[in-house]
BADREN-369942 format. One line per 3 residues: number of its first residue (from 1); for each residue x, y negated, z negated of N, C-alpha, C. Coordinates in steps of 0.05 Angstrom, whole numbers. Example, Ala and Ser with C-alpha at 12.3 -4.5 7.8 and 13.67 -1.06 7.14 Angstrom:
BEGIN
1 = 264:114:-156:246:90:-156:264:66:-156 | 257:45:-142:273:21:-143:258:-1:-157
END
This chain:
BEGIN
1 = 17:24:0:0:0:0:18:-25:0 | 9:-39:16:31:-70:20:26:-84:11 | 36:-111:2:23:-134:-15:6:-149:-11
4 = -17:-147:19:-31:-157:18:-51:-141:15 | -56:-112:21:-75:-95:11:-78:-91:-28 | -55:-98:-36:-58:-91:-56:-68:-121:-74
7 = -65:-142:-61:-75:-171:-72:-103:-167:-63 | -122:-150:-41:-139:-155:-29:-149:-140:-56 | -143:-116:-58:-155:-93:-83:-156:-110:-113
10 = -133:-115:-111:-138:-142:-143:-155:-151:-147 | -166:-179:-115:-172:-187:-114:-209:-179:-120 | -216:-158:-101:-235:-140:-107:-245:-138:-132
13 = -226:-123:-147:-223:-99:-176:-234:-130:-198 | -223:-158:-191:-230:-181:-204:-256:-189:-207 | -261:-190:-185:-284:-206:-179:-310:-185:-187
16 = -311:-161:-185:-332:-140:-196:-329:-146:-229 | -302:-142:-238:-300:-147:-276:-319:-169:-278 | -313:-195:-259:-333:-218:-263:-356:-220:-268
19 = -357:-210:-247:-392:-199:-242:-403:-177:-273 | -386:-163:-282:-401:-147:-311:-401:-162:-322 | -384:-188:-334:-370:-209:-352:-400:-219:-356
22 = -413:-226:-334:-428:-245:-333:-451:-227:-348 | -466:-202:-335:-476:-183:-344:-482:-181:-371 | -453:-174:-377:-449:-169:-407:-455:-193:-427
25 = -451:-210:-423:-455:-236:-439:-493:-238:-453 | -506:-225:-432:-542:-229:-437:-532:-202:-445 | -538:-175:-442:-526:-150:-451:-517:-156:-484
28 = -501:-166:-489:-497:-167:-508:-529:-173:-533 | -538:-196:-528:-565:-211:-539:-589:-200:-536 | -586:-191:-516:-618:-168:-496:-613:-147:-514
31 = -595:-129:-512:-598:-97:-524:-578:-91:-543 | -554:-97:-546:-542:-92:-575:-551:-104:-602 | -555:-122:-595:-569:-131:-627:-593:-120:-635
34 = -619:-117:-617:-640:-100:-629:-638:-72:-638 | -618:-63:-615:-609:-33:-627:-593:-36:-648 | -581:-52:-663:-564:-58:-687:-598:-45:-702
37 = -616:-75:-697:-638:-74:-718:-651:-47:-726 | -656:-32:-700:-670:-15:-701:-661:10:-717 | -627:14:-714:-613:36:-729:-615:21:-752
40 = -617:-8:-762:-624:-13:-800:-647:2:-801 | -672:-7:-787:-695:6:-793:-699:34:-797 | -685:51:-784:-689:84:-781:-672:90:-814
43 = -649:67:-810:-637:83:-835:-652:82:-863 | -673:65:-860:-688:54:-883:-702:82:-884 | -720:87:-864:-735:109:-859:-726:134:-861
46 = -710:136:-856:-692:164:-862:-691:170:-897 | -689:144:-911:-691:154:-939:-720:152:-952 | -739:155:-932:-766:160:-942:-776:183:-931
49 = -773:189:-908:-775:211:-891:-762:232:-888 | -760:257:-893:-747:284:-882:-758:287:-855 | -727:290:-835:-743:293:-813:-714:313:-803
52 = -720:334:-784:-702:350:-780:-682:345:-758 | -689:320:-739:-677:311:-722:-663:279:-725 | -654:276:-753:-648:244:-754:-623:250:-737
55 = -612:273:-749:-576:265:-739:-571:255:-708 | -595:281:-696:-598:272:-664:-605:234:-657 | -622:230:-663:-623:198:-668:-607:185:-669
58 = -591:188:-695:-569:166:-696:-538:170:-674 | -540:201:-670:-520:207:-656:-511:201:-633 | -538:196:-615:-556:176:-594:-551:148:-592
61 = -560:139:-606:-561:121:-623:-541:100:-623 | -522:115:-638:-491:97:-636:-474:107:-612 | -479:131:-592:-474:128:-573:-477:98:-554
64 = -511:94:-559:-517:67:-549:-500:50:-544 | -496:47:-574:-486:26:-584:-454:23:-577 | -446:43:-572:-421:45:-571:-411:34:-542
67 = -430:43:-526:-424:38:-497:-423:6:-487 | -450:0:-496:-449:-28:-498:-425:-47:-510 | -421:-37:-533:-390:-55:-543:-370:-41:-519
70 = -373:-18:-512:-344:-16:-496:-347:-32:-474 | -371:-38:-456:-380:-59:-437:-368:-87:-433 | -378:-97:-466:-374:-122:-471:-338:-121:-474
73 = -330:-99:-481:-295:-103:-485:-287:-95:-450 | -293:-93:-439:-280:-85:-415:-286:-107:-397 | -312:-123:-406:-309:-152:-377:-295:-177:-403
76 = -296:-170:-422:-285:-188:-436:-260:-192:-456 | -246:-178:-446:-214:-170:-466:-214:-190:-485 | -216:-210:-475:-200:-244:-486:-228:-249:-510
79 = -245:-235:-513:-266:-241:-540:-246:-227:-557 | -233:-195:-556:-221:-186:-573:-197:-205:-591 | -197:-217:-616:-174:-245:-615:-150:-228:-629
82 = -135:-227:-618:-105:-217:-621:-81:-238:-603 | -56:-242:-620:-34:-252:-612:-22:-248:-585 | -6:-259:-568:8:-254:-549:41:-238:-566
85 = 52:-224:-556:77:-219:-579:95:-204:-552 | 115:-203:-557:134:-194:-539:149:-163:-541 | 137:-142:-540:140:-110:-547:161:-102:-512
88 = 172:-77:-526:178:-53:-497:155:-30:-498 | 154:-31:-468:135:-13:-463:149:12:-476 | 165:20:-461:186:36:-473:181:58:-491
91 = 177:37:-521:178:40:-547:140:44:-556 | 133:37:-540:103:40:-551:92:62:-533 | 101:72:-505:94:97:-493:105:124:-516
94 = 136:120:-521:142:143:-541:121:139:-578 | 108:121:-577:79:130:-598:59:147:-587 | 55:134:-567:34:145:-558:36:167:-547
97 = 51:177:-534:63:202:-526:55:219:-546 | 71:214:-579:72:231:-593:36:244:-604 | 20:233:-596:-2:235:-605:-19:255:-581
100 = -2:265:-563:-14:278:-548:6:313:-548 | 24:312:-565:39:340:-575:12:367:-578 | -9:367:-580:-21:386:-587:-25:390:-545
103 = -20:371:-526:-24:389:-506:3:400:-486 | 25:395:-510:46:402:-501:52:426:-489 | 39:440:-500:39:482:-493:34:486:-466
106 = 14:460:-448:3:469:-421:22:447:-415 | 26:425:-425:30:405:-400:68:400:-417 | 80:392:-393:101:381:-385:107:348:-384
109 = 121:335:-406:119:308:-405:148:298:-400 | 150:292:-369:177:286:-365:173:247:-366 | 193:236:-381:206:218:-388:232:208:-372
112 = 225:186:-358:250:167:-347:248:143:-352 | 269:135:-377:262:106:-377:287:91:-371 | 289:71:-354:311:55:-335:297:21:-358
115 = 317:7:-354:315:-24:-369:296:-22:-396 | 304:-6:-410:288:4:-444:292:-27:-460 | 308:-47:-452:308:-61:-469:288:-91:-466
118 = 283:-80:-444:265:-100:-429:235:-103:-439 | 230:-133:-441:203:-131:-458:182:-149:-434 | 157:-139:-451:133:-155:-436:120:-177:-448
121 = 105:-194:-447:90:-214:-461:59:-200:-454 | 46:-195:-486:19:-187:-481:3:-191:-510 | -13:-181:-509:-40:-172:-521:-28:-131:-536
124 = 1:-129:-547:-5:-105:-554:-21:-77:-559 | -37:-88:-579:-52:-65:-578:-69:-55:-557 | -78:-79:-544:-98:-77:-524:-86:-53:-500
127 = -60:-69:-493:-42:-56:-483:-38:-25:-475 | -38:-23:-512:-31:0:-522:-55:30:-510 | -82:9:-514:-107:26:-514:-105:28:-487
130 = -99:11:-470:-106:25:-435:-85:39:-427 | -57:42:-441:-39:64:-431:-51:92:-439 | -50:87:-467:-68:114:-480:-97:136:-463
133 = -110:112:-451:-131:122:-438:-122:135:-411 | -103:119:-394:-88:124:-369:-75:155:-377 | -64:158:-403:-40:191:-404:-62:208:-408
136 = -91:199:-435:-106:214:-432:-114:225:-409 | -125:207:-393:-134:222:-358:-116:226:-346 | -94:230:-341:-70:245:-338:-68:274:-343
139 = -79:274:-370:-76:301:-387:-99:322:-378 | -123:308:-379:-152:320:-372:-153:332:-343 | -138:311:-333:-135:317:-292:-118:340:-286
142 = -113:356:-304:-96:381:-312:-119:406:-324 | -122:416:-307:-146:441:-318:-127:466:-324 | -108:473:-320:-82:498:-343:-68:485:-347
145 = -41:492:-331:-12:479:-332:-1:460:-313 | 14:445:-325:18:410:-300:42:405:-320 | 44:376:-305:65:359:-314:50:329:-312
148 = 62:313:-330:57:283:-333:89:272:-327 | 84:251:-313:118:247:-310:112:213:-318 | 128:197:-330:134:169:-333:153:159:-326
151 = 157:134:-307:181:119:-304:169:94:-307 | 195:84:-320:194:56:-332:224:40:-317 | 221:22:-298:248:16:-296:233:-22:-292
154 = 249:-33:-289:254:-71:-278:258:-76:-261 | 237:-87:-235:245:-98:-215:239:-123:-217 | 262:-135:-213:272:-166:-207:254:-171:-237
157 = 225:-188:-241:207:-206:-256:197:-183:-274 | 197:-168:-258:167:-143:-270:180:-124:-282 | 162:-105:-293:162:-80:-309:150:-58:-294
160 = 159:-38:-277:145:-30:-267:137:3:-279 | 111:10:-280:114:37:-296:89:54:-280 | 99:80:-287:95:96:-266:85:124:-281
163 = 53:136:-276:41:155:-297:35:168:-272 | 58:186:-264:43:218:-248:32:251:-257 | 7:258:-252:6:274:-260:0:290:-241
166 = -1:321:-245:-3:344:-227:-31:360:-230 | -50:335:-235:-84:355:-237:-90:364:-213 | -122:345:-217:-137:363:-190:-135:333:-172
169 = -129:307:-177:-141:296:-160:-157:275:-160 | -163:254:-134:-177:242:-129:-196:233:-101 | -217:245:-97:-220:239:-67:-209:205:-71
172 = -201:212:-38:-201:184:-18:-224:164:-13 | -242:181:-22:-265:157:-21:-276:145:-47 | -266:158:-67:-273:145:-88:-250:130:-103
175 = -221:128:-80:-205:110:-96:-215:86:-106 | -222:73:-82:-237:40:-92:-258:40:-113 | -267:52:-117:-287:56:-138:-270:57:-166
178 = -249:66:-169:-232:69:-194:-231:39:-212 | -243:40:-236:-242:19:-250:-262:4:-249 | -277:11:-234:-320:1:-237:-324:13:-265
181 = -342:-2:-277:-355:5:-298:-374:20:-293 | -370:54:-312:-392:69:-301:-385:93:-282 | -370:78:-263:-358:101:-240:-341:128:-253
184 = -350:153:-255:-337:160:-261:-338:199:-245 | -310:209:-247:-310:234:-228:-323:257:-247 | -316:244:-281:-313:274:-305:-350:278:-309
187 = -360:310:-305:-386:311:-317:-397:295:-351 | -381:290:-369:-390:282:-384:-370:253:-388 | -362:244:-367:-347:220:-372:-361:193:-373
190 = -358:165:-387:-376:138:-382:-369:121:-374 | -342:128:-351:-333:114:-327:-332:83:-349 | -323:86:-372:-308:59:-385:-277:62:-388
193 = -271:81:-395:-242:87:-397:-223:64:-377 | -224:72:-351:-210:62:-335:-222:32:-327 | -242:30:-334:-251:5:-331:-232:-9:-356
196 = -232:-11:-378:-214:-18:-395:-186:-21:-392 | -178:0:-371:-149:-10:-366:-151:-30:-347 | -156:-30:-328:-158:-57:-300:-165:-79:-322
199 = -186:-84:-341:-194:-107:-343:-161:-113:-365 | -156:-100:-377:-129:-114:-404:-109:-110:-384 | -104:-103:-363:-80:-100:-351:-78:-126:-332
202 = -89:-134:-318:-107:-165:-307:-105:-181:-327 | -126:-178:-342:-128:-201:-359:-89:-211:-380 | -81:-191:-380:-58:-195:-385:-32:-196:-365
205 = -47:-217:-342:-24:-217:-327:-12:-193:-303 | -24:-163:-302:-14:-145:-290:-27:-142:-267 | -20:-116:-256:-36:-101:-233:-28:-76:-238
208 = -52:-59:-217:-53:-26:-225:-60:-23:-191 | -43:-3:-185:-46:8:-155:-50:37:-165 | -68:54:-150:-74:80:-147:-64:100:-126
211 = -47:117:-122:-58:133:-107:-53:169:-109 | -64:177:-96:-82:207:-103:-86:228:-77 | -79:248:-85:-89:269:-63:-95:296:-80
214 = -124:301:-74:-142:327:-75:-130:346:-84 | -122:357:-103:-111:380:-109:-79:384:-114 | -63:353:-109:-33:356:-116:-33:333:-145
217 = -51:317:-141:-44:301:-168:-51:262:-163 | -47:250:-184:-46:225:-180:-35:212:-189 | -18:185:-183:-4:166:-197:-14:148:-195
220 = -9:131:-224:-23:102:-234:6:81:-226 | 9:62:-218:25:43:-221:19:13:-229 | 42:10:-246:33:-17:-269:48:-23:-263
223 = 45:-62:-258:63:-75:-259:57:-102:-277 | 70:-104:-306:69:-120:-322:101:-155:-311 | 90:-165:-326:117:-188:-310:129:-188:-347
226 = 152:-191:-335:169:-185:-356:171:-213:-377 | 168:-214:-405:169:-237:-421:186:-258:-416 | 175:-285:-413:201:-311:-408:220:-307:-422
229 = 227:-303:-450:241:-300:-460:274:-272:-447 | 263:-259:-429:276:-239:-421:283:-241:-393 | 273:-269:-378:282:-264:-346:310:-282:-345
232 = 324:-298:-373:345:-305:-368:370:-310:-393 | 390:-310:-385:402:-307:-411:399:-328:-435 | 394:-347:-420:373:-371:-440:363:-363:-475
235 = 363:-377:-477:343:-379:-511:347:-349:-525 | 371:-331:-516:373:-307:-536:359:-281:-514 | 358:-290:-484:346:-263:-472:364:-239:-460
238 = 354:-233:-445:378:-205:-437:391:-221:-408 | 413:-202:-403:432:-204:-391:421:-195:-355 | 420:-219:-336:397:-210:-320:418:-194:-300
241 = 394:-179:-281:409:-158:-265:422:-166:-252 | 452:-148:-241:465:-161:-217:463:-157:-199 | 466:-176:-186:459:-169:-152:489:-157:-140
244 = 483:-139:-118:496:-129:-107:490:-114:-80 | 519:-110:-69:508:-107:-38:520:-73:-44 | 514:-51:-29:512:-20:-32:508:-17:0
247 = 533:-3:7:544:0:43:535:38:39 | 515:39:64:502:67:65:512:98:70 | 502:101:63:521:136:73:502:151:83
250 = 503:183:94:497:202:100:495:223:73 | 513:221:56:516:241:47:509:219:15 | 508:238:-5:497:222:-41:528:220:-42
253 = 549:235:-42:574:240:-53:593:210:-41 | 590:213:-9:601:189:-3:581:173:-11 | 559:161:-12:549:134:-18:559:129:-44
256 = 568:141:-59:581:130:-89:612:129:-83 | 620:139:-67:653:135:-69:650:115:-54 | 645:107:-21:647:85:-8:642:62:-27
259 = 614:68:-53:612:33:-62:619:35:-88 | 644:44:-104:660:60:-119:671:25:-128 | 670:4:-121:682:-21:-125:660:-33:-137
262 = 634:-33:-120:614:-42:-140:600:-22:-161 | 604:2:-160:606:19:-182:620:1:-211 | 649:8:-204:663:-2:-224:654:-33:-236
265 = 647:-50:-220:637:-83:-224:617:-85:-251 | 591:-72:-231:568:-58:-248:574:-47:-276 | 596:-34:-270:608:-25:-314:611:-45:-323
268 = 626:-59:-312:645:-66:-330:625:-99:-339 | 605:-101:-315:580:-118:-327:561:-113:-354 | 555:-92:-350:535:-76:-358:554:-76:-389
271 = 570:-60:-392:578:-53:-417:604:-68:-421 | 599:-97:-424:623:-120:-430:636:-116:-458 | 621:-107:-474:634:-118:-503:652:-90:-499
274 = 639:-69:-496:655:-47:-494:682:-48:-481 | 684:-60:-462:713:-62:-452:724:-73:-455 | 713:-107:-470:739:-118:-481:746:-104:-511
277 = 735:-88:-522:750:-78:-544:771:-52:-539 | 765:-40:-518:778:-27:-502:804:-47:-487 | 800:-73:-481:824:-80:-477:851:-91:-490
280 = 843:-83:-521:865:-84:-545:868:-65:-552 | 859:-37:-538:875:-15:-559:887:1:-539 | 908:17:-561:928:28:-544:930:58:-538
283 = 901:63:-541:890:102:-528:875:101:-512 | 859:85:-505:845:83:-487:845:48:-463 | 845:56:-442:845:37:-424:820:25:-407
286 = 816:7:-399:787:-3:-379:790:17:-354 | 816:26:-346:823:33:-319:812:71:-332 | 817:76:-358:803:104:-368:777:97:-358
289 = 768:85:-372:732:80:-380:726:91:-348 | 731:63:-324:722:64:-303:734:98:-283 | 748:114:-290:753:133:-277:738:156:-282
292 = 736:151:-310:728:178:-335:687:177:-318 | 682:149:-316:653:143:-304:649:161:-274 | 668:147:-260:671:157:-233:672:193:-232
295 = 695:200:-252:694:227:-251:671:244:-252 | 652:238:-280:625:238:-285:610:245:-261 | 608:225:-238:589:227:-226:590:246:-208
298 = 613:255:-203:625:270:-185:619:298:-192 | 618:304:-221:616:328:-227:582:332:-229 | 575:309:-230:538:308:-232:533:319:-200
301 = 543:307:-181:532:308:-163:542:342:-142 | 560:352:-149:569:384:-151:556:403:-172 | 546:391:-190:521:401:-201:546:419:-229
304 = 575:420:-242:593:434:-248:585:423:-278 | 573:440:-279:561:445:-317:591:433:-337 | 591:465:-331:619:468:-350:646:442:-350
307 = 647:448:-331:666:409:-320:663:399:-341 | 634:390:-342:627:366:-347:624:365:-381 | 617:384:-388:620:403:-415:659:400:-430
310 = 672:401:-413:701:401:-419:708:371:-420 | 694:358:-395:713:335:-401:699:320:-434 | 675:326:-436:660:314:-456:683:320:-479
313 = 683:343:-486:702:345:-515:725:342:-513 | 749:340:-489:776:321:-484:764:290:-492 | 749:279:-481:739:257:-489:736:246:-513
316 = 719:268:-524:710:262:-560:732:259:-573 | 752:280:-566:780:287:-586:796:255:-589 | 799:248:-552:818:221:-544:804:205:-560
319 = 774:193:-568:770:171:-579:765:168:-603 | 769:203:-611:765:195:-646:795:196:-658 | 813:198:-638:846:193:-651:850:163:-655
322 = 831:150:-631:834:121:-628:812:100:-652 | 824:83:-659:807:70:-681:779:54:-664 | 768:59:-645:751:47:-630:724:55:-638
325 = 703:37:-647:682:62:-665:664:78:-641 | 662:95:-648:639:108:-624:614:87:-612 | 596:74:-627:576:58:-614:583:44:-589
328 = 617:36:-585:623:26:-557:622:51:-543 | 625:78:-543:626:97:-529:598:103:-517 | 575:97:-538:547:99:-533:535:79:-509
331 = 551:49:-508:543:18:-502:556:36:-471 | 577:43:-465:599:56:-438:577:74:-431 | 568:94:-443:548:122:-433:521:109:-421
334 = 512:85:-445:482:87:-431:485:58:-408 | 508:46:-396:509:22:-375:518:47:-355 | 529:72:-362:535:87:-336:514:98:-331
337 = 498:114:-345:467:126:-337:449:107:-328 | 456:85:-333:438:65:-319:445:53:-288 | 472:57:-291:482:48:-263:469:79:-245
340 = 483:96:-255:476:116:-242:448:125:-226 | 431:114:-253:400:116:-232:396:88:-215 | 417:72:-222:407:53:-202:412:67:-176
343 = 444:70:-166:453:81:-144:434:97:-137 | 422:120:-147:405:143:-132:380:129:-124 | 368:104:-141:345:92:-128:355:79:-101
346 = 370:66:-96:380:65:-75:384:76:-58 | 400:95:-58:411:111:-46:388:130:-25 | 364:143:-46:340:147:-34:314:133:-27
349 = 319:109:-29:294:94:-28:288:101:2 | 291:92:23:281:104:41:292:128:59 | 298:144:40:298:166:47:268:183:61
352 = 257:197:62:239:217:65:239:243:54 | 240:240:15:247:267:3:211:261:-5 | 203:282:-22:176:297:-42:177:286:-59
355 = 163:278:-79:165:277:-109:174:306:-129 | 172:330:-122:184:353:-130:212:347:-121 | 218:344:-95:252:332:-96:260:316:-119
358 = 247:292:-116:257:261:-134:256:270:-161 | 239:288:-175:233:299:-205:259:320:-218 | 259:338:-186:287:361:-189:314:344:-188
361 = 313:322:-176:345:308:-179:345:288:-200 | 320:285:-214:321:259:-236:329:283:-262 | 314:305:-257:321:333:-280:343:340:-285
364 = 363:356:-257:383:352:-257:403:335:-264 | 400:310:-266:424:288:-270:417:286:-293 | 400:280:-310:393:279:-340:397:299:-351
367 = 407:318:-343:413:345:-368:447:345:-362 | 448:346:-337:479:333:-342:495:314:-350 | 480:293:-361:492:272:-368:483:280:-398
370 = 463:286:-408:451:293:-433:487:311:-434 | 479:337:-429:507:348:-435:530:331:-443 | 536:309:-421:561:297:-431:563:289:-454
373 = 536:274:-464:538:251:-485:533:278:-519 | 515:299:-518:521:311:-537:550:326:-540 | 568:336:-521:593:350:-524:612:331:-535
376 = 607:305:-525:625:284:-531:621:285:-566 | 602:266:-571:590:272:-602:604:289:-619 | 603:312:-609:607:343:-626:638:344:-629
379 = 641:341:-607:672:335:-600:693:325:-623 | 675:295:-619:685:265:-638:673:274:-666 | 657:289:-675:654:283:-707:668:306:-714
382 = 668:328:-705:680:356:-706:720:344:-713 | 729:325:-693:756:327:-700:762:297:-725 | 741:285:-728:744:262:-749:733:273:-776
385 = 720:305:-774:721:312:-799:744:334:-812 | 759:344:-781:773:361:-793:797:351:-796 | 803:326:-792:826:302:-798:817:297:-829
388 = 794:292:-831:787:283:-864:785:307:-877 | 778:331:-879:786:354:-893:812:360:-896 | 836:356:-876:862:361:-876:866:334:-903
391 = 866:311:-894:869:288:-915:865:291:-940 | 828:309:-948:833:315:-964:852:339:-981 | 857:360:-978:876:384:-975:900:379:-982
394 = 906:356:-966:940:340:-973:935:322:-1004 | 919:307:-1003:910:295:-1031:903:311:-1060 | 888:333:-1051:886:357:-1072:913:369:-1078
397 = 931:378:-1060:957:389:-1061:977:373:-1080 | 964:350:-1074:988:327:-1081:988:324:-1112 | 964:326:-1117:949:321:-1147:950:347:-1163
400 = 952:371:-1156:958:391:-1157:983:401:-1167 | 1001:391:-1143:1033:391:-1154:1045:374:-1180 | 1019:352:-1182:1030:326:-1200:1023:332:-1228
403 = 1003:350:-1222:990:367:-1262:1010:388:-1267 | 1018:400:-1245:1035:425:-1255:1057:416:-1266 | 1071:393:-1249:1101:387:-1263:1104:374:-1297
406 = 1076:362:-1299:1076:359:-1323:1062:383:-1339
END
């Protein structure tokens, strides 16, 4: 979908919310408040009356009632009064995530998150409730076993995030319909759910593009604009992206060696403090850092487990001899895993691979780099404790010899 189909659909998806907004406003005065009255009245009656069907009533009842307030919250976000505040999506998908562990057994929740430090300006919780609803139908669009996949990365202004799942689907004719109040595919669904996301995702500034095919699955895409505070280094924000030029290849192996110069640039941007503390000590070098990276990728992209497994604990050993504390080793690992998915977004953007491709090489490179960064770890505390057990041993010995002589 191009940017003017998708301003046309905005534009659309807007002007219908309008149209409930308006709706809802008499809606509200017309039929929620008498049905307020009427459930006081029954409840009065209920304690005069035995009747064998109240529960059905009220059950009914505050269904009513329920729908109607979800109505009025879906053409009208901005009645709900909550703060603007500056959160990572990031950090509030891994809550919400965790609250969906009981459908872990069937479903598959793969996790990619690119610019984690990157924040949005919103309405949080609101926020919160239309992602929640989005993984829910994610989850439900899965009748056994599937996968939910998330990416989160920063282009240029925006936040862009990305909920695929592997259900049943969406006809083609009922895409445009997605996010009507009401409209809905599930037999017992009240087509508010997703109405709730379009309206807080809009009303907070965003957009939601759909798309779907019959029996392989569907992806939601969000694009939030990233908090003023964060588009420049200004007033305490982050460090903005660099631009750079990336000369093409044929092959993944050469496109990283040919641009192996802005490889290196990109580090040594990305993870600055790390290398000037690296440029006062005398075990490790900037010209290590940038090789030790390069090497990395090389063994990522030969797919050499074990390699990569070895160089990790040579690694750990070299920097825990060196007084350099590990958190710069962490600041070096996560500006290379980030460079790294940059290059492959590149590298494949217009390619013509699957999403089963793009999932099997995002899998792949994350368990190999995972590898690196736990071997390293194990590595590094494993020889800084058996340096401090020796230390101690020599100190006990010492104290030892010093009671006996007396």
């Amino acid at each position: 979908m191009d940017n003017n189909e998708t301003s046309f659909r905005d534009a659309e998806v807007l002007s219908r919310l309008a149209s409930v907004g308006e709706i809802a406003t008499g809606v509200a005065h017309e039929v929620r408040n008498p049905l307020t009255s009427v459930k006081g009245l029954l409840q009065l009656l209920k304690e005069e009356y035995d009747y064998k069907h109240w529960d059905v009533i009220f059950s009914e009842l505050d269904q009513a009632i329920a729908t109607i307030q979800s109505l009025l919250t879906v053409s009208k976000p901005s009645l709900q009064s909550e703060a603007l505040t500056d959160f990572s999506l990031c950090v509030e998908l891994e809550n919400i995530l965790s609250l969906f562990q009981h459908d872990s057994y069937r479903i598959q929740f793969k996790k990619h998150w690119f610019d984690k430090s990157t924040k949005i300006r919103g309405k949080r919780n609101q926020i919160k409730q239309a992602l929640f609803n989005l993984i829910k139908n994610a989850c439900e669009a899965i009748e056994t076993t599937g996968a939910v996949s998330l990416t989160h990365r920063r282009i240029n202004d925006y936040v862009e995030l990305t909920i695929t799942d592997t259900g049943v689907g969406i006809a083609e004719k009922d895409i445009s319909r997605i996010g009507v109040p009401f409209f809905t595919t599930k037999p017992d669904g009240t087509g508010m759910g997703l109405a709730q996301v379009y309206s807080v995702l809009y009303e907070n500034g965003g957009s939601v593009d759909v798309h779907s095919e019959l029996g392989h699955g569907t992806t939601f895409t969000i694009r939030m604009p990233v908090s003023p505070l964060y588009t420049t280094t200004d007033f305490g924000g982050i460090t903005p992206r660099m631009d750079i030029h990336l000369h093409p290849a044929q092959d993944i192996r050469d496109f990283f060696r040919i641009n192996q110069k802005a490889f290196s640039e990109l580090l040594e941007h990305e993870a600055k403090t790390t290398f000037e503390i690296v440029s006062k000590s005398k075990f490790v070098t900037k010209q290590d850092l940038l090789d030790h990276a390069f090497q990395i990728t090389e063994l990522v992209h030969d797919g050499l487990t074990q390699d990569i497994i070895e160089m990790a604990q040579e690694r750990g050993i070299a920097w825990a001899k060196s007084d350099i504390p590990i958190i710069s080793k962490m600041e070096w690992f996560y500006a290379l895993r980030k460079i790294i998915w940059r290059f492959l977004e590149e590298y494949y953007r217009d390619k013509d691979i699957t999403a089963a491709a793009v999932f099997a090489i995002a899998d792949k490179t994350s368990d190999a780099l995972d590898n690196f960064i736990v071997h390293f770890n194990v590595s590094f505390t494993k020889y800084r404790e058996d340096v401090l057990h020796s230390q101690r041993a020599v100190i006990h010995r010492e104290q030892s010899f010093t009671e006996s002589s007396h």
